[in-house]
N, C-alpha and C positions, 0 to 999 in steps of 0.2 A: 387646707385639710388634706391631709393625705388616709386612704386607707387600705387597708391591706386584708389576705384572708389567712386564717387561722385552722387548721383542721381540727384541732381541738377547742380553740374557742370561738369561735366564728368569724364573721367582719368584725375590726379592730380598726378605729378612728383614733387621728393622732390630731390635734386641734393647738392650733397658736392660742393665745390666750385671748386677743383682740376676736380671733374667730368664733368661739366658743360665744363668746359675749353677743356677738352679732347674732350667728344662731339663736340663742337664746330670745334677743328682742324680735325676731323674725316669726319663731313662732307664737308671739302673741303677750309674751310676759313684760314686764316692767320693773324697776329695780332691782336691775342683775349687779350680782355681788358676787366675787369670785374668789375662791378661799385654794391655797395649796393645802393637800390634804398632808402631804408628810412635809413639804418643805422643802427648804434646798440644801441641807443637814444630812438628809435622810440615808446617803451611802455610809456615812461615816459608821451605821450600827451594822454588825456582823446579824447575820440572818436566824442566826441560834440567841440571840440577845432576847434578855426577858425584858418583862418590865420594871422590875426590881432594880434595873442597872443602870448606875448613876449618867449614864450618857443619853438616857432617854429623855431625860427633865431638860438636859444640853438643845436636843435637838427640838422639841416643843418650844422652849421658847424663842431656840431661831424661829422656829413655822411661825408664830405670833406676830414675831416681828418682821417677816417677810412680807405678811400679808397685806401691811401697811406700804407696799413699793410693787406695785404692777411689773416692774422692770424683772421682779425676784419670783415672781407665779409659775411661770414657767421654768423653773427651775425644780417645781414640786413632781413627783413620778408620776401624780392622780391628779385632777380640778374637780372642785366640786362646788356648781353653778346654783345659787340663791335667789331666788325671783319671787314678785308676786302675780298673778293672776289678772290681767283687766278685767 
């Protein structure tokens, strides 16, 4: 984990995906499941791009199918870690 400080948005944490995971079962949870929030697709959309634009359905269904290869997670800009509670 590396992190870093931000003036404008504070401490900023940069996480492998193995590490995240770890994290996660460390503090107490169980069935960590870890999803790329945009994908590994996700440069490909211009920043003014709606949702109306045929390249967004492109990249959603990379995300889907990324999800299913650990190797591709990190490749997403965001993670977003799924746990339950012991």
């Amino acid at each position: 984990m590396v992190s870093t400080v931000n003036r404008a948005r504070g401490v900023l944490y940069f996480h492998r995906t193995s590490e995240l995971a770890d994290k996660v079962f460390a503090a107490g949870f169980e069935h960590v499941d870890l999803t790329g929030v945009q994908g590994p697709a996700w440069p490909i959309l211009p920043s003014d791009c709606g949702p109306d634009d045929p390249r967004v359905g492109h990249v959603v269904a990379v995300a889907n199918l990324a999800d299913d290869d650990p190797a591709l997670l990190g490749a997403s800009n965001h993670l977003l870690a799924r746990a339950t509670w012991s």
